[in-house]
TILUMLO-248147 format. One record per atom (N, C-alpha, C): residue in one letter; atom name; x, y, z. Coordinates in Angstrom, 1 decimal. Example, Ala and Ser with C-alpha at 12.3 -4.5 7.8 and 13.67 -1.06 7.14 Angstrom:
% TILUMLO-248147
+------+------+--------+--------+--------+
| code | site |     px |     py |     pz |
+------+------+--------+--------+--------+
|    a |    N |   13.2 |   -5.7 |    7.8 |
|    a |   CA |   12.3 |   -4.5 |    7.8 |
|    a |    C |   13.2 |   -3.3 |    7.8 |
|    s |    N |   12.8 |   -2.2 |    7.1 |
|    s |   CA |   13.7 |   -1.1 |    7.1 |
|    s |    C |   12.9 |    0.0 |    7.9 |
+------+------+--------+--------+--------+
END
This chain:
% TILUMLO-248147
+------+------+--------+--------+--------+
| code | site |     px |     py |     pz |
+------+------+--------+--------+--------+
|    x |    N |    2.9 |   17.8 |   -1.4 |
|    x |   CA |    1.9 |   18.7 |   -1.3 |
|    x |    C |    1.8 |   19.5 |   -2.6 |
|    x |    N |    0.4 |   20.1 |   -3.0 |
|    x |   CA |    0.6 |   20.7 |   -4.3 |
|    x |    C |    1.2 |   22.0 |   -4.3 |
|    x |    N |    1.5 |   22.6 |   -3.2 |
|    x |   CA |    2.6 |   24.0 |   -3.2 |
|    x |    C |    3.5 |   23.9 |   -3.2 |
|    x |    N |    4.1 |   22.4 |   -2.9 |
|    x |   CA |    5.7 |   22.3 |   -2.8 |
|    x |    C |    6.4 |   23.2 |   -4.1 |
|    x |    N |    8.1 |   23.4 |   -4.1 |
|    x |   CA |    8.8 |   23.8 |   -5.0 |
|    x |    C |    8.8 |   22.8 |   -6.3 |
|    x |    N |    8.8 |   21.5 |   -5.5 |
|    x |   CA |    9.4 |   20.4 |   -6.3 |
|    x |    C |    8.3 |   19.4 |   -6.1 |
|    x |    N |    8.3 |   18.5 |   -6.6 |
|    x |   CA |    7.6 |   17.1 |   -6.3 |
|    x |    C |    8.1 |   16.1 |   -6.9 |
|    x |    N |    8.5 |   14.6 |   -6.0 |
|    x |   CA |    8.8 |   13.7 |   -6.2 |
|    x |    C |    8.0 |   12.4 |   -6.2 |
|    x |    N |    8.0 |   11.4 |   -7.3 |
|    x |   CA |    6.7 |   10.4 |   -6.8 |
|    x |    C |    7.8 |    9.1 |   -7.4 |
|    x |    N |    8.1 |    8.1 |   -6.9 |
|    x |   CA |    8.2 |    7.0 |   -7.3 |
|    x |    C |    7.4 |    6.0 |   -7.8 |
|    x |    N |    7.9 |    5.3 |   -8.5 |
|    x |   CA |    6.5 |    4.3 |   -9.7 |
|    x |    C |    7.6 |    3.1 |   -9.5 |
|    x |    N |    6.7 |    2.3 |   -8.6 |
|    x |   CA |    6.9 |    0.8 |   -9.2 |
|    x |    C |    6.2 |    0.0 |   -9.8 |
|    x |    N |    6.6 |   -0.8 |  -10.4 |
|    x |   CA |    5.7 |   -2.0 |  -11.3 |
|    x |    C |    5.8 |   -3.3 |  -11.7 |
|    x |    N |    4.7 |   -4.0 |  -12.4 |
|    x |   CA |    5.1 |   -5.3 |  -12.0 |
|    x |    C |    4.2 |   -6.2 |  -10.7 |
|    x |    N |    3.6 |   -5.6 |  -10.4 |
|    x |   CA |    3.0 |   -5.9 |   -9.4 |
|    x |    C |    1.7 |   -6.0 |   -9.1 |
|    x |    N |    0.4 |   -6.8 |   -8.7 |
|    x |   CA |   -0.9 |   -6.3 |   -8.6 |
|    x |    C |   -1.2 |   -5.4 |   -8.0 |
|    x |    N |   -1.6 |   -4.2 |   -8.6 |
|    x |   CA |   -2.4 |   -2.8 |   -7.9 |
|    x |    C |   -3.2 |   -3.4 |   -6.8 |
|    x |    N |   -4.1 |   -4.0 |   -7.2 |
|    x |   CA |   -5.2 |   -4.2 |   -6.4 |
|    x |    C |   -5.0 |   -5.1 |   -5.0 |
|    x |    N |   -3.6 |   -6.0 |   -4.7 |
|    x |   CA |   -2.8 |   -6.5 |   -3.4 |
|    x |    C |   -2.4 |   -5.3 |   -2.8 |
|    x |    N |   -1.5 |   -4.5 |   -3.8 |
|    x |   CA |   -0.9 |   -3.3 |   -3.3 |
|    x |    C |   -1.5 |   -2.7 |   -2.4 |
|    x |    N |   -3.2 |   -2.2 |   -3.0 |
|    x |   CA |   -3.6 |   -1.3 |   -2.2 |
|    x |    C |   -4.2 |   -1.9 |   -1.1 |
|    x |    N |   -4.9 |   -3.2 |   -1.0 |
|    x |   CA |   -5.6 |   -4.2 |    0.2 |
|    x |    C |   -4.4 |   -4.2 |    1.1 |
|    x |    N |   -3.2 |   -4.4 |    0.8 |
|    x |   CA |   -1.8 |   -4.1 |    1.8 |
|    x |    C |   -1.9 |   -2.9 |    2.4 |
|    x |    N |   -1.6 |   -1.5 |    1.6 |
|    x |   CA |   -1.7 |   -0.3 |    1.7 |
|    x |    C |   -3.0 |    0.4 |    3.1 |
|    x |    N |   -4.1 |   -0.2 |    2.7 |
|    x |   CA |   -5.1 |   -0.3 |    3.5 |
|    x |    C |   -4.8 |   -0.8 |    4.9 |
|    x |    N |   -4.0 |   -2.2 |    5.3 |
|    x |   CA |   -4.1 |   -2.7 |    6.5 |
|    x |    C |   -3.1 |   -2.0 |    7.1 |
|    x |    N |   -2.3 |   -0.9 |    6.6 |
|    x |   CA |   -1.1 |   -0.7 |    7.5 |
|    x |    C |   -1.3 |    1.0 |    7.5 |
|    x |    N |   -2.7 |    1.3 |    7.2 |
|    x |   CA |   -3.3 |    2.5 |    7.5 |
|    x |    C |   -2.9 |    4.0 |    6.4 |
|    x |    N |   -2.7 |    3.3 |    5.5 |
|    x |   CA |   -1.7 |    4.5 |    4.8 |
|    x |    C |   -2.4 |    6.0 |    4.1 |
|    x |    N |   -1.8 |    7.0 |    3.8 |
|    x |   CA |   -2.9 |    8.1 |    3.2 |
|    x |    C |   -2.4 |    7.8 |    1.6 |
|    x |    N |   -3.8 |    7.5 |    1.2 |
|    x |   CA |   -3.9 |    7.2 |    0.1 |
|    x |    C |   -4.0 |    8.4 |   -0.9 |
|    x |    N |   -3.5 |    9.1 |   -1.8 |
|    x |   CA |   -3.3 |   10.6 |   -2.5 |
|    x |    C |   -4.7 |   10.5 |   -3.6 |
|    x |    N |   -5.2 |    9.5 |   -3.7 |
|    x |   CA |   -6.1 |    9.3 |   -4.9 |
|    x |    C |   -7.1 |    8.4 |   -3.1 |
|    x |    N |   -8.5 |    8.1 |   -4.1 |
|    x |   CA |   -9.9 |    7.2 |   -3.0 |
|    x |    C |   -9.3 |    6.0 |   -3.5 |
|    x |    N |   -8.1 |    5.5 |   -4.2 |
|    x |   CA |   -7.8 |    4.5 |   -4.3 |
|    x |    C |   -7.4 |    3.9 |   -5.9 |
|    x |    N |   -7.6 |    2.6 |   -6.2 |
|    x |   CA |   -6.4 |    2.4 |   -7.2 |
|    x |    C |   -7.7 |    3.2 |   -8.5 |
|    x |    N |   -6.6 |    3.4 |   -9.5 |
|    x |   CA |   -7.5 |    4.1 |  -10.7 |
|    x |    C |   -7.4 |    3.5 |  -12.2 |
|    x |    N |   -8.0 |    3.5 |  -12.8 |
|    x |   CA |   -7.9 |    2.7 |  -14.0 |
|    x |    C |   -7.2 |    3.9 |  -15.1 |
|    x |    N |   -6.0 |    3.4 |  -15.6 |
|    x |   CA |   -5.1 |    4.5 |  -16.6 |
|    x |    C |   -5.8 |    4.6 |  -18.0 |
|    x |    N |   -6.1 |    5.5 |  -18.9 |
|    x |   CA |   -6.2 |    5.9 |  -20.0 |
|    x |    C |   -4.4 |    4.6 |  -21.0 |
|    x |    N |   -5.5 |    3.9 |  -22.1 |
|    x |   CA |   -4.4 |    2.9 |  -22.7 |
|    x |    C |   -3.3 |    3.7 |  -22.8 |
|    x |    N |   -2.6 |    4.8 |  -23.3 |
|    x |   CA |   -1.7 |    5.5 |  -24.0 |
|    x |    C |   -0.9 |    5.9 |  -23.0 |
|    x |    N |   -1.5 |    5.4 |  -21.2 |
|    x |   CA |   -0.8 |    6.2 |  -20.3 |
|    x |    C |    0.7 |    5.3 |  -19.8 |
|    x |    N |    1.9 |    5.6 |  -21.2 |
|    x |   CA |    2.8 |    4.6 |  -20.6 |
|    x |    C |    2.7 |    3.3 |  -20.0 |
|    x |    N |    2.5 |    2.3 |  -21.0 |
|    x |   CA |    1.9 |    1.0 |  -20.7 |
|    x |    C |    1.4 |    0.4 |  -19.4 |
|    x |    N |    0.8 |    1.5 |  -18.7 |
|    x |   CA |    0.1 |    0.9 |  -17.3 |
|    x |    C |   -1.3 |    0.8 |  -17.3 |
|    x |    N |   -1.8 |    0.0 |  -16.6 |
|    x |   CA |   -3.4 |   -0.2 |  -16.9 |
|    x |    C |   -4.3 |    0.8 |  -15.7 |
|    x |    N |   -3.8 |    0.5 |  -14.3 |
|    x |   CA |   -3.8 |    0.9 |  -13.1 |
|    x |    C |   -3.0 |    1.3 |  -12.2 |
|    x |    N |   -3.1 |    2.1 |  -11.3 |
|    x |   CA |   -2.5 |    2.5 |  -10.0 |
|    x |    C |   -3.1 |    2.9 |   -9.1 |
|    x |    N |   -2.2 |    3.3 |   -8.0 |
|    x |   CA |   -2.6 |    3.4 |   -7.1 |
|    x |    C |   -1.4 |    4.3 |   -6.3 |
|    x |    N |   -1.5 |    5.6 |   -5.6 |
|    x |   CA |   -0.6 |    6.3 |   -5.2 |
|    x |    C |   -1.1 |    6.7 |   -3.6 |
|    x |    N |    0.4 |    6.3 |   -2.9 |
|    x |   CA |    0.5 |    6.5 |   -1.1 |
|    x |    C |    1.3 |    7.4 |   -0.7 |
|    x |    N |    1.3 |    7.4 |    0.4 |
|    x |   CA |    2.6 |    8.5 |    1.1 |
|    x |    C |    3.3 |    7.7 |    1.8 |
|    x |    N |    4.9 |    7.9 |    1.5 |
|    x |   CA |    5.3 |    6.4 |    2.2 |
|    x |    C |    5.6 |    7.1 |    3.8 |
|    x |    N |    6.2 |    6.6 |    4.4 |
|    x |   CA |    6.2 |    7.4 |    6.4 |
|    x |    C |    6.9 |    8.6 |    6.2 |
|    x |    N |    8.0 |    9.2 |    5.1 |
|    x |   CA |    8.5 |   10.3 |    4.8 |
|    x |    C |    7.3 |   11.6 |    4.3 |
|    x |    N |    6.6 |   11.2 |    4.2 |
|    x |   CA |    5.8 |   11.9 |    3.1 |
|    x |    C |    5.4 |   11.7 |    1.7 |
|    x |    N |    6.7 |   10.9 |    0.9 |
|    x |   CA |    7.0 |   11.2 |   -0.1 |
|    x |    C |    5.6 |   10.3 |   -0.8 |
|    x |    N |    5.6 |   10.8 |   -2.2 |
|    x |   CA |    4.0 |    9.8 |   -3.3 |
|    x |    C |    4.9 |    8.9 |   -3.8 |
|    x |    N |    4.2 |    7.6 |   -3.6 |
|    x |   CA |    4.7 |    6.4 |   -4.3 |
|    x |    C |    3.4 |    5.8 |   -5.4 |
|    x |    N |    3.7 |    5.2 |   -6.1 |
|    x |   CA |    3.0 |    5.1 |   -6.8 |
|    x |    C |    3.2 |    3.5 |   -7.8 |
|    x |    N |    2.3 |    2.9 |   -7.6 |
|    x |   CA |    2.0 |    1.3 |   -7.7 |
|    x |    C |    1.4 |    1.1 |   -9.2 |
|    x |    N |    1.9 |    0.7 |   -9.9 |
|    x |   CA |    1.6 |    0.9 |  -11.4 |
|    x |    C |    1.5 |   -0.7 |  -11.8 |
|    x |    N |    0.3 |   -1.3 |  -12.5 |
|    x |   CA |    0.3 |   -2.6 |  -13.1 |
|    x |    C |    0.3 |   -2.2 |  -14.8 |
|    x |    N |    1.5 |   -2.9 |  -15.2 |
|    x |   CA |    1.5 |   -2.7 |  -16.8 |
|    x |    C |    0.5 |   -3.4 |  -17.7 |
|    x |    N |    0.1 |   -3.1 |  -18.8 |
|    x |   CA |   -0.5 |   -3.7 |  -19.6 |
|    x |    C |   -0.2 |   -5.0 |  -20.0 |
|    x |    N |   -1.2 |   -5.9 |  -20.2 |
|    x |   CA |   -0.2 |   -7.0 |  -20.6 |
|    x |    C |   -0.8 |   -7.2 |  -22.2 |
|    x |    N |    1.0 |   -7.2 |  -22.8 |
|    x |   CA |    0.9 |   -7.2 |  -23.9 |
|    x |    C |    0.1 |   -8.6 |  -25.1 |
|    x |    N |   -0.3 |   -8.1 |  -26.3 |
|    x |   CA |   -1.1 |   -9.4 |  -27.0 |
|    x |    C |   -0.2 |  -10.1 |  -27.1 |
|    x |    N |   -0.9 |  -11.7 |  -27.6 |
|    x |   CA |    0.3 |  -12.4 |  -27.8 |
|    x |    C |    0.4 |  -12.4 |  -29.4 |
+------+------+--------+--------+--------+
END
């Protein structure tokens, strides 16, 4: 919550955002954002995400990285 003391969010990556969240979706989850979001290039080589509450509360956060030129 935005009054907490502290805030914690986990980032995984590596993985399609957009599975993530059609997953996320069928198993009812509260989604912290309307859903996955497109990152500014500079934002730590991720392109998208998408951030949940896992059953503790806590924000998780689903990050697809950029894929580099060849």
């Amino acid at each position: 919550m935005a009054n907490d003391l502290m805030h914690w969010q986990t980032r995984f990556s590596g993985m399609s955002v957009d599975s993530a969240a059609s997953e996320f979706r069928k198993a009812h989850c509260e989604f912290l954002l309307s859903g996955v979001v497109a990152l500014p290039p500079a934002e730590m080589g991720f392109r998208k995400s998408v951030i949940v509450r896992d059953p503790d509360g806590h924000a998780v956060e689903i990050a697809e990285a950029e894929v580099a030129p060849r």
